[in-house]
C-alpha positions in Angstrom: -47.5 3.4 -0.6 -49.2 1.4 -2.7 -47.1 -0.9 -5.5 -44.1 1.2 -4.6 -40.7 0.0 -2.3 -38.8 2.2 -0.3 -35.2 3.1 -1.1 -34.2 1.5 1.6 -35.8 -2.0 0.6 -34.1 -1.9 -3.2 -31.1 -1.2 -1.8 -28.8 -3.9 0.4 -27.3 -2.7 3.5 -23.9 -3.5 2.9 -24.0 -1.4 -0.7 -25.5 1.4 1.4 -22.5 0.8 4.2 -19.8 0.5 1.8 -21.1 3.8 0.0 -21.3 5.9 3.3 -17.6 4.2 4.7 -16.1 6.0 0.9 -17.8 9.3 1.1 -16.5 9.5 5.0 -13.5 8.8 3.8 -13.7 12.3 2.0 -11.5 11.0 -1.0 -13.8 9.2 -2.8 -13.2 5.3 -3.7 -9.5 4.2 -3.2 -7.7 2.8 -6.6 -7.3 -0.9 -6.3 -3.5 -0.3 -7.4 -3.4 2.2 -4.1 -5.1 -0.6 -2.2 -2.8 -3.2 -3.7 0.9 -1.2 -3.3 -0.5 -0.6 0.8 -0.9 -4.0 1.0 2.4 -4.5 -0.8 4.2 -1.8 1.7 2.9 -3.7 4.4 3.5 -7.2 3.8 7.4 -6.1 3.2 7.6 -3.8 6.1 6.6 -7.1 8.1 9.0 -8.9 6.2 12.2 -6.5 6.7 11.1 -6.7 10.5 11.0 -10.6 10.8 14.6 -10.7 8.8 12.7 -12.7 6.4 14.7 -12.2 3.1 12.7 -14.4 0.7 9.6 -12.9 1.8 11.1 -9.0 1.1 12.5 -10.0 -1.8 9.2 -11.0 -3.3 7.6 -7.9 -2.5 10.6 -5.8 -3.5 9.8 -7.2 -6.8 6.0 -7.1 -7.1 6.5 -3.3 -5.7 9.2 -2.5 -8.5 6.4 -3.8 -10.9 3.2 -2.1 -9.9 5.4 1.8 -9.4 4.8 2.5 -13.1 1.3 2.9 -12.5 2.2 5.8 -9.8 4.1 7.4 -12.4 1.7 10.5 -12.7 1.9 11.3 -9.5 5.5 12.7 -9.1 5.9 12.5 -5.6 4.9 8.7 -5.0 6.7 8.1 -7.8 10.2 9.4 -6.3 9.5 7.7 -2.8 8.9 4.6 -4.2 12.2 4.9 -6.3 13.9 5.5 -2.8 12.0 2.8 -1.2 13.0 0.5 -3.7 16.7 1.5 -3.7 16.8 1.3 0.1 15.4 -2.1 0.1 17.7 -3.3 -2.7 20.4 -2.1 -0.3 18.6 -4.3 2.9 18.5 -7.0 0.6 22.1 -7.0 -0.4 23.4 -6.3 3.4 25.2 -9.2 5.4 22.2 -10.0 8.1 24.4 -8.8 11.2 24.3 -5.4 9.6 21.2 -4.5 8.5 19.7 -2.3 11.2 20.7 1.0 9.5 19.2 -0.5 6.2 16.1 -1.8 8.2 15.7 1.4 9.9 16.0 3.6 6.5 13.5 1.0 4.7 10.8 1.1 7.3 10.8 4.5 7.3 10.3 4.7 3.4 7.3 2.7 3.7 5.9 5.0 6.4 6.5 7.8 4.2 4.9 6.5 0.9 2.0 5.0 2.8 1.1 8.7 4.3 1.1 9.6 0.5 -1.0 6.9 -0.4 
């Protein structure tokens, strides 16, 4: 092979990884904003289960923001707008009882995460 480099030398590994992890995947490359709102669902799942209302009150906000980009997609769109009005209900529930609201909110995450 003379003055010519294999594909495999031009290329680095961890491009070559990353490309094979996304086409396992079988849906392609995942939407920073769909990367961003899991993140988002997880950090105030976490926060509704440690009580924490400061916490789940920033990321009921910085959810509310980033659901207009899931606008085109009907069906995240609608679970988020129940997400968000269950969580506005946690957040306005006297601590001693929010284990319904808890319950409910948790559950809305799970569902609009298997959407994601």
């Amino acid at each position: 092979m003379h003055g010519r480099l294999d594909r495999a030398e031009t290329v680095p590994k961890r491009v070559v990884t990353a490309f094979n992890y996304t086409q396992s995947a079988g849906f392609g490359v995942t939407s920073p904003k769909r990367l961003l709102l899991q993140a988002l669902l997880s950090g105030l799942g976490d926060a509704v289960r440690r009580n924490d209302e400061l916490a789940a009150d920033r990321y009921h906000r910085r959810i509310s923001q980033i659901a207009g980009h899931f606008d085109t997609n009907r069906t995240i769109s609608e679970a988020l707008e129940r997400l968000l009005s269950a969580s506005s209900r946690w957040l306005a529930t006297n601590v001693a009882e929010r284990y319904e609201p808890e319950r409910h909110v948790l559950e809305l995450i799970e569902r609009v995460t298997e959407l994601l």
